[in-house]
PQR file of N, CA, C, O and H, with PARSE charges and radii, in Angstrom:
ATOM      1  N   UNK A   1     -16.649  -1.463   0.454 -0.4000 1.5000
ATOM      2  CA  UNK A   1     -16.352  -0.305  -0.336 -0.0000 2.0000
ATOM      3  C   UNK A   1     -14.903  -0.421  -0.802  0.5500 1.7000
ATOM      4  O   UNK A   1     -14.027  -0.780  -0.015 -0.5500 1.4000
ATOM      5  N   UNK A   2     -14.668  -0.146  -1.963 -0.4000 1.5000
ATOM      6  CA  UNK A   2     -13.381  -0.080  -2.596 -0.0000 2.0000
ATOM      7  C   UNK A   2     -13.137   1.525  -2.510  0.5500 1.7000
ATOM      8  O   UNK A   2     -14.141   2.212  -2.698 -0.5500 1.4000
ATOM      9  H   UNK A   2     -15.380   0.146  -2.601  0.4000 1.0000
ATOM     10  N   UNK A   3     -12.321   1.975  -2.334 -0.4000 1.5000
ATOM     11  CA  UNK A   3     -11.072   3.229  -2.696 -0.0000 2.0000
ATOM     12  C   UNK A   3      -9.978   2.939  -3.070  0.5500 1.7000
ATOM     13  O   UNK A   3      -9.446   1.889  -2.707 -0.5500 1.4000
ATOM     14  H   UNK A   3     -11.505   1.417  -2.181  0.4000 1.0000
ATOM     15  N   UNK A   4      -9.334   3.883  -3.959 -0.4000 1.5000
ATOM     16  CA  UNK A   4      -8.176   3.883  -4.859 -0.0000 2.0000
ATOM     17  C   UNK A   4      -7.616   5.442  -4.532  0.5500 1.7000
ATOM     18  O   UNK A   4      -8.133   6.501  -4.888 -0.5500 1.4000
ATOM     19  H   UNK A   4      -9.765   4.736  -4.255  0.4000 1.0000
ATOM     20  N   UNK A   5      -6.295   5.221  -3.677 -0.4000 1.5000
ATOM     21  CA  UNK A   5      -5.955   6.063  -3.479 -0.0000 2.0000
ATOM     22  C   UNK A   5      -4.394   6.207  -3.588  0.5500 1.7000
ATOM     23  O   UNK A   5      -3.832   5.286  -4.181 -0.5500 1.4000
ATOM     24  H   UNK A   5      -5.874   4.361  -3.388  0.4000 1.0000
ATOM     25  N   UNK A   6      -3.562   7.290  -3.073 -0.4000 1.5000
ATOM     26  CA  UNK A   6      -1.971   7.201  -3.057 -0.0000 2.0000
ATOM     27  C   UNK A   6      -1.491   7.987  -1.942  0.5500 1.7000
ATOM     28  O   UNK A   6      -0.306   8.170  -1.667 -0.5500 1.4000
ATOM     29  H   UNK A   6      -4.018   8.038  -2.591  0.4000 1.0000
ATOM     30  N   UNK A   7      -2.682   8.522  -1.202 -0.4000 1.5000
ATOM     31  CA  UNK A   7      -2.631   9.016   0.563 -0.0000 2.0000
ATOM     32  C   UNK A   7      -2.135   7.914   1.213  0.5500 1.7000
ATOM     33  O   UNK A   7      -3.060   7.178   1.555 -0.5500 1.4000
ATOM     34  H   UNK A   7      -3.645   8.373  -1.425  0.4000 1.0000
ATOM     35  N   UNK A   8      -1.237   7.568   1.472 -0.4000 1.5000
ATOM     36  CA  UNK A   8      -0.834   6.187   2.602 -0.0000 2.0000
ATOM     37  C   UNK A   8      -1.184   6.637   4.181  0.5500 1.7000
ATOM     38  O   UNK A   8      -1.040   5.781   5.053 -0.5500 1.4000
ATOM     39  H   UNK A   8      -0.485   8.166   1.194  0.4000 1.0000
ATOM     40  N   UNK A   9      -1.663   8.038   4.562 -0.4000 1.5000
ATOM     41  CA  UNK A   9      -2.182   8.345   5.799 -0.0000 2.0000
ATOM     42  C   UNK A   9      -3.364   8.373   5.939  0.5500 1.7000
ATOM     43  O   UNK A   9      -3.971   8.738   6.945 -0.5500 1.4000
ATOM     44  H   UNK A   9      -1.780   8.734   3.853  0.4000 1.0000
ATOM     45  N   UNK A  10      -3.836   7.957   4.855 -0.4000 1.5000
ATOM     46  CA  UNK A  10      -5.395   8.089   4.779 -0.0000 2.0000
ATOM     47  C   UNK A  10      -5.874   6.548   4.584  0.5500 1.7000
ATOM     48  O   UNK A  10      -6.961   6.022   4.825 -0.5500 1.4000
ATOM     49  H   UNK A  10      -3.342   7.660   4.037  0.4000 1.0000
ATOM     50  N   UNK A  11      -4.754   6.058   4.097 -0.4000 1.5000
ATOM     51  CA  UNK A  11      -5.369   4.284   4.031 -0.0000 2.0000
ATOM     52  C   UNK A  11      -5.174   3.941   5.291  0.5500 1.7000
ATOM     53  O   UNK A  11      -6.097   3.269   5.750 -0.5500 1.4000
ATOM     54  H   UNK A  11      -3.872   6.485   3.901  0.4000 1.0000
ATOM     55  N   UNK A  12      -4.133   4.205   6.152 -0.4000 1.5000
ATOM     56  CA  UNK A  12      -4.072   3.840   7.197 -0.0000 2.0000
ATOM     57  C   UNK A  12      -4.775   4.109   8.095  0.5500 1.7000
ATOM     58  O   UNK A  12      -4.919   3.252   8.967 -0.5500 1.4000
ATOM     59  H   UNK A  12      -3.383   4.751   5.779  0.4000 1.0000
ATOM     60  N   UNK A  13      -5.530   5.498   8.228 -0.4000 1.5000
ATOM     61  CA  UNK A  13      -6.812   5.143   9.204 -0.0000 2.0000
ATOM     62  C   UNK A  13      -8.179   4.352   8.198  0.5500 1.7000
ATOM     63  O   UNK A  13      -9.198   3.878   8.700 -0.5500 1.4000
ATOM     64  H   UNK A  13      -5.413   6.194   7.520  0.4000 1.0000
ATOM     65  N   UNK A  14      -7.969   4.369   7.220 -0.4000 1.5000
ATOM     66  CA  UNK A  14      -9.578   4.314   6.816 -0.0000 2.0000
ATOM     67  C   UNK A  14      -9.581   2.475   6.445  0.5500 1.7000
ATOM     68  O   UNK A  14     -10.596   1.810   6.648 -0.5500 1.4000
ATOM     69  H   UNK A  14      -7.141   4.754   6.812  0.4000 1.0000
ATOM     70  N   UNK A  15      -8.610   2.008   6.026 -0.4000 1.5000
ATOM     71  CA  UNK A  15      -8.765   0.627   5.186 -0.0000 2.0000
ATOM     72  C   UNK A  15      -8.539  -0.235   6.232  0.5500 1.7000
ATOM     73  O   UNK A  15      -8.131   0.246   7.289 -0.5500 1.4000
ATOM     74  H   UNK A  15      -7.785   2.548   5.861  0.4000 1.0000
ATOM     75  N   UNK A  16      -8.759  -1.637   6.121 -0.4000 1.5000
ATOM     76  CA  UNK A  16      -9.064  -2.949   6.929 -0.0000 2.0000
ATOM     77  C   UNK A  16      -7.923  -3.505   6.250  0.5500 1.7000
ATOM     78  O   UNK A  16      -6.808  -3.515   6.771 -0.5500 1.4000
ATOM     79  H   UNK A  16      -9.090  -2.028   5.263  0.4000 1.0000
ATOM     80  N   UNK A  17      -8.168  -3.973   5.092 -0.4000 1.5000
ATOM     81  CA  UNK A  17      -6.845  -4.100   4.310 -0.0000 2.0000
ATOM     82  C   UNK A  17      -6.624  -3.454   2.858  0.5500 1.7000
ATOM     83  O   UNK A  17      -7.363  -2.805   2.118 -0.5500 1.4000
ATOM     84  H   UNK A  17      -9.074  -3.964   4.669  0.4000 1.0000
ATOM     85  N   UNK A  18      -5.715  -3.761   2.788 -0.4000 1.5000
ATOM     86  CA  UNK A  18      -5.035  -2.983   1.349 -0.0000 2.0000
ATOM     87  C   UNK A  18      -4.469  -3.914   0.474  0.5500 1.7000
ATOM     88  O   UNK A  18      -3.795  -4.864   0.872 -0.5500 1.4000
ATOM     89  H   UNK A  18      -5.114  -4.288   3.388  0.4000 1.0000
ATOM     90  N   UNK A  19      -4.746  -3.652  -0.871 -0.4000 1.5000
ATOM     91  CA  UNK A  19      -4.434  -4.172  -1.888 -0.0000 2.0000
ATOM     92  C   UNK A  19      -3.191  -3.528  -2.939  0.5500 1.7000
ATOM     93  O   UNK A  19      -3.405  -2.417  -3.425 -0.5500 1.4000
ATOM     94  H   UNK A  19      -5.293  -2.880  -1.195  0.4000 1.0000
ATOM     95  N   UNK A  20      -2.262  -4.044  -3.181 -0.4000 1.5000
ATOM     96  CA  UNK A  20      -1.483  -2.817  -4.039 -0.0000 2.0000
ATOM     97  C   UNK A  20      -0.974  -3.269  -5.621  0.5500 1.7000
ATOM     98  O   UNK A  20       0.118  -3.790  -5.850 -0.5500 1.4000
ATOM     99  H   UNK A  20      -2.088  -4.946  -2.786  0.4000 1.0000
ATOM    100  N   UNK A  21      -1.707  -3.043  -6.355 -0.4000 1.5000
ATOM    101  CA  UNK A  21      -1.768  -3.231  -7.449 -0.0000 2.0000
ATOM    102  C   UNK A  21      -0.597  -2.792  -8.424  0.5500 1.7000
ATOM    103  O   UNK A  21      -0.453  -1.629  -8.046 -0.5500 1.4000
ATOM    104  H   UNK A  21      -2.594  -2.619  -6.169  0.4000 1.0000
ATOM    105  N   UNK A  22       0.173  -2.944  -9.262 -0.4000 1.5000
ATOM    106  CA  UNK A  22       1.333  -2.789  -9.852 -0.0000 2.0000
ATOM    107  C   UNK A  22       1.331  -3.084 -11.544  0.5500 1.7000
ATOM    108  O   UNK A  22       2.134  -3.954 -11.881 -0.5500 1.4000
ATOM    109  H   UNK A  22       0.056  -3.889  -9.568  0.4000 1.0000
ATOM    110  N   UNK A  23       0.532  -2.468 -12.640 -0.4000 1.5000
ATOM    111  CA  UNK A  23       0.477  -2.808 -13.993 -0.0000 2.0000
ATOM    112  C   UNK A  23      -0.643  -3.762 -14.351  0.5500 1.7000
ATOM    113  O   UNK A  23      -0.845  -4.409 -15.379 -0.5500 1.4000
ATOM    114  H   UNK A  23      -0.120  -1.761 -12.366  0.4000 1.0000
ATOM    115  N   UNK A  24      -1.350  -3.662 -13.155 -0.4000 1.5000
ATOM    116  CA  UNK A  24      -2.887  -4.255 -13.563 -0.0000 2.0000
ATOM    117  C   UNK A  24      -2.499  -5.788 -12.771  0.5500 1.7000
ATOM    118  O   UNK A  24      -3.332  -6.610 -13.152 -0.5500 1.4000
ATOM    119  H   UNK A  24      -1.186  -3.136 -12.321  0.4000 1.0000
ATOM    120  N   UNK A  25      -1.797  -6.233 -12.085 -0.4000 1.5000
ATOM    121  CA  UNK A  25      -1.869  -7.670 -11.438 -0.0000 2.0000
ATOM    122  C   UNK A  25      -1.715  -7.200  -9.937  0.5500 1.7000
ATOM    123  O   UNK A  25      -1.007  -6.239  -9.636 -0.5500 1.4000
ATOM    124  H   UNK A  25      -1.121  -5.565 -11.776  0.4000 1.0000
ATOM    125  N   UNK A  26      -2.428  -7.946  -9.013 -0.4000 1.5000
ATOM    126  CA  UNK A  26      -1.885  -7.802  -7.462 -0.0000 2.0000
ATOM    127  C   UNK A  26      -0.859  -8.332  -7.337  0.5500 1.7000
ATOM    128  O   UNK A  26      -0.535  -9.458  -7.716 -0.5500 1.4000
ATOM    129  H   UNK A  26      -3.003  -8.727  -9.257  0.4000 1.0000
ATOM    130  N   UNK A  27      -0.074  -7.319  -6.620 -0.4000 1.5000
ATOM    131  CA  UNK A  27       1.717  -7.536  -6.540 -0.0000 2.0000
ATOM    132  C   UNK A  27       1.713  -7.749  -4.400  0.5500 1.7000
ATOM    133  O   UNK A  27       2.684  -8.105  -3.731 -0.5500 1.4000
ATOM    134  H   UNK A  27      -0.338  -6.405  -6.312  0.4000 1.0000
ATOM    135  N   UNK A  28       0.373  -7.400  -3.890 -0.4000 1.5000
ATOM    136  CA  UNK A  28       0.439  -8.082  -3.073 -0.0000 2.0000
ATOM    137  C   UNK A  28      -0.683  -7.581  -2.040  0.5500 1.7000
ATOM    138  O   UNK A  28      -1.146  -6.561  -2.550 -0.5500 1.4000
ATOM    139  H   UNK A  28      -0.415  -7.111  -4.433  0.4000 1.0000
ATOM    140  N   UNK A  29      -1.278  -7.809  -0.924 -0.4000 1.5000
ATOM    141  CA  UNK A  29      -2.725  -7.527  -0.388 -0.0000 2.0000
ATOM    142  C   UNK A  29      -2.731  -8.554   1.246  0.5500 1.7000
ATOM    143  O   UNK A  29      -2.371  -9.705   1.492 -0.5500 1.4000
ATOM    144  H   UNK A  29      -0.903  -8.638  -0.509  0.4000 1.0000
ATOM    145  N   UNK A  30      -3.319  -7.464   2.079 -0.4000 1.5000
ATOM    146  CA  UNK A  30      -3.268  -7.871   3.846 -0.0000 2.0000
ATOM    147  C   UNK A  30      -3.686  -6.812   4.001  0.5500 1.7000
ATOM    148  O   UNK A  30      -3.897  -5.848   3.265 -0.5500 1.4000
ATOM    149  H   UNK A  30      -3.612  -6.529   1.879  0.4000 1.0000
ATOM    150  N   UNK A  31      -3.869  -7.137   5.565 -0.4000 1.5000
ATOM    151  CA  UNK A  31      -4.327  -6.240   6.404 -0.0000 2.0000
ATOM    152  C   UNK A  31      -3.605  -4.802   6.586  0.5500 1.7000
ATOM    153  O   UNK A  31      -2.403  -4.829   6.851 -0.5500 1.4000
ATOM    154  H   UNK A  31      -3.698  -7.920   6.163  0.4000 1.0000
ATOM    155  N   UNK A  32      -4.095  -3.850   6.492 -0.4000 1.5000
ATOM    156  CA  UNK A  32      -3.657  -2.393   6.237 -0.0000 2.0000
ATOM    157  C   UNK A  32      -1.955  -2.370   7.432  0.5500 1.7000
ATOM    158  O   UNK A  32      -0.767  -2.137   7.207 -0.5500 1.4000
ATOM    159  H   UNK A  32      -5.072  -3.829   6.277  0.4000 1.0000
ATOM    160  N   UNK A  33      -2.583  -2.667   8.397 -0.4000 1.5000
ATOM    161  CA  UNK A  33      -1.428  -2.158   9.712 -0.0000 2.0000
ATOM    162  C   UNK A  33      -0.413  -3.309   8.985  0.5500 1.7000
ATOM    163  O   UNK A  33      -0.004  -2.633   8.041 -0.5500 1.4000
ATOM    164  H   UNK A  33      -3.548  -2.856   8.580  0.4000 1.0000
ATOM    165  N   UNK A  34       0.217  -4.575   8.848 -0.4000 1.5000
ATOM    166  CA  UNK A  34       0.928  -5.320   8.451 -0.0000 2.0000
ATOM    167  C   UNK A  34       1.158  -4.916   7.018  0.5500 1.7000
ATOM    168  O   UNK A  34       2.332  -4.973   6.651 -0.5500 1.4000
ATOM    169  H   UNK A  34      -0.115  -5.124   9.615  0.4000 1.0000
ATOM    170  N   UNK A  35       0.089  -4.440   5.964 -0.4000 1.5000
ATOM    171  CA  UNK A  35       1.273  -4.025   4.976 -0.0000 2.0000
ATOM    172  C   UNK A  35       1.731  -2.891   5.050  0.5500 1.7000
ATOM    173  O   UNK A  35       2.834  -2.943   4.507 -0.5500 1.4000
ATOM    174  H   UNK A  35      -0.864  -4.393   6.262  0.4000 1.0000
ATOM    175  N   UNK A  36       1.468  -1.544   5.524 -0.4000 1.5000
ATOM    176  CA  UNK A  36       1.969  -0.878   5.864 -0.0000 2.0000
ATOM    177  C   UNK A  36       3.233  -0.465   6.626  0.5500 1.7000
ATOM    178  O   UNK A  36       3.985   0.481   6.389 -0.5500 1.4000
ATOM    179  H   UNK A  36       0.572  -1.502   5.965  0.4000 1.0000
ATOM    180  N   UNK A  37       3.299  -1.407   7.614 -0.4000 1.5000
ATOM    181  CA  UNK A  37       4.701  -1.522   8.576 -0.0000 2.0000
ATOM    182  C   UNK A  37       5.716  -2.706   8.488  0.5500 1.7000
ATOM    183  O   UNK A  37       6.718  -2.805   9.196 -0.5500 1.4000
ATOM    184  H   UNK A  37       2.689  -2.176   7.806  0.4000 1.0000
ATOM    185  N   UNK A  38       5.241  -3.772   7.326 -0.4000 1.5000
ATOM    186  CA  UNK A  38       5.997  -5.154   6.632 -0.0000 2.0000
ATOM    187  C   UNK A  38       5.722  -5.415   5.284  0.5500 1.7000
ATOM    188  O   UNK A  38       5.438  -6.564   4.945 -0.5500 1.4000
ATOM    189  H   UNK A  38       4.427  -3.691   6.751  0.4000 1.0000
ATOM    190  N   UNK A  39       5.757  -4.731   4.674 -0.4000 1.5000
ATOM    191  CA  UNK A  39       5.901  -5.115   3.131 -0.0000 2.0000
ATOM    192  C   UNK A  39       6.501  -6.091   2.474  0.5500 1.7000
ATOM    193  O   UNK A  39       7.725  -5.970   2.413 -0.5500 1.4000
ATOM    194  H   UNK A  39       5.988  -3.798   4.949  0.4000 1.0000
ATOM    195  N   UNK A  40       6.022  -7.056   1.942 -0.4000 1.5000
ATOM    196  CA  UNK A  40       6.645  -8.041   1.150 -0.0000 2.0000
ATOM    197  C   UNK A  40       7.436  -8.175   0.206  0.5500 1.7000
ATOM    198  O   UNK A  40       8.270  -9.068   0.052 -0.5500 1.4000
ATOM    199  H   UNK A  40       5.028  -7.153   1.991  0.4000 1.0000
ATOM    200  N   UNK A  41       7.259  -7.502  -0.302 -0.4000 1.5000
ATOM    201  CA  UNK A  41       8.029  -7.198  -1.597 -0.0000 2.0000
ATOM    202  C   UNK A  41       8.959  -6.052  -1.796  0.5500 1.7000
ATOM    203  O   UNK A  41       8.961  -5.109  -1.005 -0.5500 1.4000
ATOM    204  H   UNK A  41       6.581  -6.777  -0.177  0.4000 1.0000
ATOM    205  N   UNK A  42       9.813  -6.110  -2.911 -0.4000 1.5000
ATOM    206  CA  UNK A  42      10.366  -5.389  -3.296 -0.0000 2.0000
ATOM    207  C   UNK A  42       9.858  -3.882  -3.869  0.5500 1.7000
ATOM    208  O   UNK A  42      10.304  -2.739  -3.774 -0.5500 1.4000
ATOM    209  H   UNK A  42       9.812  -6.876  -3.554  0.4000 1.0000
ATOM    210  N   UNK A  43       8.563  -4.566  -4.582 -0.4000 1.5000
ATOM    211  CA  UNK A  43       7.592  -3.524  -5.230 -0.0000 2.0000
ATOM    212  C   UNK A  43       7.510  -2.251  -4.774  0.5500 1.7000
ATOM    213  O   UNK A  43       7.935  -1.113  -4.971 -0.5500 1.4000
ATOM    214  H   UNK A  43       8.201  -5.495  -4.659  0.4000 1.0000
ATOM    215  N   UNK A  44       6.360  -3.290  -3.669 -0.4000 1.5000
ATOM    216  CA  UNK A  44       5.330  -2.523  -2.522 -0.0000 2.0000
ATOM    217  C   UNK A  44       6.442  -1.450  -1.556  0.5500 1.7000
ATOM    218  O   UNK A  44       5.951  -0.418  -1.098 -0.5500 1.4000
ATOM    219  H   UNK A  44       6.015  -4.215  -3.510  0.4000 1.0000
ATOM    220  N   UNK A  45       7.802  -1.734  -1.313 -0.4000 1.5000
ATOM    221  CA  UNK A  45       8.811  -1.631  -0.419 -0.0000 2.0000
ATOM    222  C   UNK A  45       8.933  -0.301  -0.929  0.5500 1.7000
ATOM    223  O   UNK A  45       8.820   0.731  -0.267 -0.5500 1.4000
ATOM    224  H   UNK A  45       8.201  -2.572  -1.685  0.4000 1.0000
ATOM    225  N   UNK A  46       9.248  -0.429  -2.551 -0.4000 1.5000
ATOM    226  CA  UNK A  46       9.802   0.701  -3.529 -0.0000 2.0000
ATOM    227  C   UNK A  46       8.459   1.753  -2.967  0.5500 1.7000
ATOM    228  O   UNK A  46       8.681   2.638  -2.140 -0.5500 1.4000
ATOM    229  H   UNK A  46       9.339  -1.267  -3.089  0.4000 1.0000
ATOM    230  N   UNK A  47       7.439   1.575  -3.387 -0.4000 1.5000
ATOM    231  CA  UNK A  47       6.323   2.320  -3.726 -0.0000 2.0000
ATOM    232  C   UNK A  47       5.997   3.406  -2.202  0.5500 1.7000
ATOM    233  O   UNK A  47       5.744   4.597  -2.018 -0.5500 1.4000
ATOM    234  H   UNK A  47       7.258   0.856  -4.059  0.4000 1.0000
ATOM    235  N   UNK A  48       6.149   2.400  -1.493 -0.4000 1.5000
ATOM    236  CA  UNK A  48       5.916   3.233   0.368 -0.0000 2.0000
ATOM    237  C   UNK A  48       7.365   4.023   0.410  0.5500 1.7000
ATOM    238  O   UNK A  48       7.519   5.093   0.999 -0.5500 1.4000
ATOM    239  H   UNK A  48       6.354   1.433  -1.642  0.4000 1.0000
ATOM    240  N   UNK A  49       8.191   3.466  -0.164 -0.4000 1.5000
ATOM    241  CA  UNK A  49       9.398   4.558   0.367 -0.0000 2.0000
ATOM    242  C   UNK A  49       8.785   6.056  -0.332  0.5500 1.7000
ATOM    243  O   UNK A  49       8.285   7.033   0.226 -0.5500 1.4000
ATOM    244  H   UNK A  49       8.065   2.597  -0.643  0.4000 1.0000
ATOM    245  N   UNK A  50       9.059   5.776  -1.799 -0.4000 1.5000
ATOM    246  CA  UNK A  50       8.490   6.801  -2.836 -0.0000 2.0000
ATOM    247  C   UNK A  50       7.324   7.568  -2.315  0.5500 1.7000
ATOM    248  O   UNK A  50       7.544   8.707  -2.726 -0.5500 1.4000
ATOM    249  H   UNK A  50       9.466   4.983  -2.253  0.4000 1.0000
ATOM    250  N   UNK A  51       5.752   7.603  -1.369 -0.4000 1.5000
ATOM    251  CA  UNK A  51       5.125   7.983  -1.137 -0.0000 2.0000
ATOM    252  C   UNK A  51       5.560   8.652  -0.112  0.5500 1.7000
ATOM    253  O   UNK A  51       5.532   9.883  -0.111 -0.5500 1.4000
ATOM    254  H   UNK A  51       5.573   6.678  -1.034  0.4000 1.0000
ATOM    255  N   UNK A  52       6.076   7.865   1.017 -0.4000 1.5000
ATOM    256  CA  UNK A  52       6.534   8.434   2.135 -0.0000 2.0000
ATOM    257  C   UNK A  52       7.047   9.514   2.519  0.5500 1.7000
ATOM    258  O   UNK A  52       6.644  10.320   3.358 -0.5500 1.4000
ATOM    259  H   UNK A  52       6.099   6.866   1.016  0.4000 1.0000
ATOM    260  N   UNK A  53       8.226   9.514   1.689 -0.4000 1.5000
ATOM    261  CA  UNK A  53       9.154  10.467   1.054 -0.0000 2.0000
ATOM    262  C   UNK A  53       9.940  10.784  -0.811  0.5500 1.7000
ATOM    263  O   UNK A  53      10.916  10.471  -1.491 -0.5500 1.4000
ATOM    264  H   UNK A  53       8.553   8.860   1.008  0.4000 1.0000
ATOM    265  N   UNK A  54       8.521  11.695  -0.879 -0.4000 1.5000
ATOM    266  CA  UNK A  54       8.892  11.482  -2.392 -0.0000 2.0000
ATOM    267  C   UNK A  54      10.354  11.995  -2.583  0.5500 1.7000
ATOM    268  O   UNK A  54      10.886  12.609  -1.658 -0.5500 1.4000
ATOM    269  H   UNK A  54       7.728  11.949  -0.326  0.4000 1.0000
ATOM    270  N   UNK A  55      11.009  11.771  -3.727 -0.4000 1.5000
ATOM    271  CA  UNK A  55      12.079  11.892  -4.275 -0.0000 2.0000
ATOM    272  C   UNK A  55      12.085  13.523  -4.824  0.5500 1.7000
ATOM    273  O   UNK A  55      13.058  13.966  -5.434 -0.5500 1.4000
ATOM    274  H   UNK A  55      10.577  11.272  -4.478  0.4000 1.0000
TER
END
């Protein structure tokens, strides 16, 4: 099953892994608990802060 969401507390119980998409290309994709708590990128880094604690 695919979901598309911007709940990051809700991917984290529900997803296996996560994909995070950025202007239509994967900007990067793993297992939910590792991208969630190690983000690779700069992107993904930006995007979890921003959700976390929106601005």
């Amino acid at each position: 099953m695919i979901v598309v969401t911007h709940e990051i507390a809700f991917a984290r119980e529900a997803a296996d892994s996560i994909l995070f998409v950025d202007n239509g290309v994967i900007a990067e994709q793993g297992p939910a608990a590792e991208f969630l708590s190690n983000p690779k990128t700069d992107r993904t880094r930006l995007f979890l802060s921003r959700v976390r604690h929106p601005i």
